[in-house]
C-alpha positions as semicolon CSV with decimal commas, in nm:
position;residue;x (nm);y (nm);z (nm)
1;X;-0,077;-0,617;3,474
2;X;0,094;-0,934;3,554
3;X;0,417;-1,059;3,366
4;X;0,222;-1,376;3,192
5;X;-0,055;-1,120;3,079
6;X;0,209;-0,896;2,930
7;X;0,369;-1,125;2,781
8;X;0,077;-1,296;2,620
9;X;-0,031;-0,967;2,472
10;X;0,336;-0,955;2,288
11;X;0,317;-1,265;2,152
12;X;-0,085;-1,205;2,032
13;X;0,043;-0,855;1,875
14;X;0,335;-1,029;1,717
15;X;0,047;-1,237;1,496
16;X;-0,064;-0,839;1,361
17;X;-0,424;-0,861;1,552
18;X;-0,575;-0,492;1,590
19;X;-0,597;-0,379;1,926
20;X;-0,964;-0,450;1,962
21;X;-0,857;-0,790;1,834
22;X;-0,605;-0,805;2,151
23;X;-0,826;-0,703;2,411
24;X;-1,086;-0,947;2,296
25;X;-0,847;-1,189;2,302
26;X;-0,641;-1,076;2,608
27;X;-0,963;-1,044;2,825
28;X;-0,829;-0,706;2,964
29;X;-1,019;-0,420;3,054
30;X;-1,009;-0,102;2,822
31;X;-0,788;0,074;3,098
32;X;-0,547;-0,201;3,103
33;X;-0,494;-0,186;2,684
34;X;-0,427;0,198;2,733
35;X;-0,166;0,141;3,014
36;X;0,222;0,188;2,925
37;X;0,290;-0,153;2,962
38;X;0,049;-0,255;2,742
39;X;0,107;-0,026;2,441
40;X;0,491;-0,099;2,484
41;X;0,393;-0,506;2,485
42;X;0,177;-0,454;2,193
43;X;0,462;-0,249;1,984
44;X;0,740;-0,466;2,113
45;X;0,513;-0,777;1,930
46;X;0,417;-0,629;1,627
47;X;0,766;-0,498;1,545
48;X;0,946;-0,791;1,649
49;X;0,712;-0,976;1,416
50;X;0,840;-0,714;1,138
51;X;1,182;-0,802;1,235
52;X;1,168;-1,105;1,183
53;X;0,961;-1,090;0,819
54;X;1,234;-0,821;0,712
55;X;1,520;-1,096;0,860
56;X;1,359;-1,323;0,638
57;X;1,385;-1,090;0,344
58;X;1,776;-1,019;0,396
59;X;1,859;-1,420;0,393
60;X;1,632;-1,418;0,095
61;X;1,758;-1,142;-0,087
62;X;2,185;-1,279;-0,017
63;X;2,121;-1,638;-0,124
64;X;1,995;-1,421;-0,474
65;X;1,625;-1,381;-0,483
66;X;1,558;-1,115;-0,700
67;X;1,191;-1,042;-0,546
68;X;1,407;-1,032;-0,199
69;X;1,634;-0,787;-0,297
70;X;1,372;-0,588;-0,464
71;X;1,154;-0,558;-0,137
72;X;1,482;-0,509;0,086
73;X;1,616;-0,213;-0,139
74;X;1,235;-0,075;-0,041
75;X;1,302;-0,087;0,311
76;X;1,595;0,114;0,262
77;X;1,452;0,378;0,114
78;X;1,190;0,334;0,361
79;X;1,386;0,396;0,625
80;X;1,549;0,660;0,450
81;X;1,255;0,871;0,427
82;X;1,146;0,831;0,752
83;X;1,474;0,895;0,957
């Protein structure tokens, strides 16, 4: 795959399309969405995407929101669970 493809599948994952969505999108061939490079673009997108949302959350939740901090104390126990 070439570095422009790659990196337009990243920022097409970060937007939370499915991967059928991607290839549709990406014009790549089934064997190119199953390659390493692929699945590592599409999971660097979609959780940089979730980075930023649960970034967003954090500023939220210190300037006070209460709906913020609710969401961000989920997270943690989230994370929690799953580590």
């Amino acid at each position: 795959m070439k570095d422009e493809q790659i990196k337009n599948l990243e920022q097409m994952a970060e937007l939370q399309f499915t991967d059928a969505e991607l290839q549709l999108i990406s014009g790549l061939r089934t064997q190119e969405m199953q390659s390493l490079e692929a699945k590592v673009a599409i999971a660097t997108g979609r959780l940089r995407a979730e980075a930023a949302v649960r970034q967003s959350i954090r500023t939220m939740a210190e300037q006070g929101s209460s709906q913020a901090q609710k969401q961000f104390i989920a997270l943690v126990e989230q994370r929690k669970q799953n580590n």
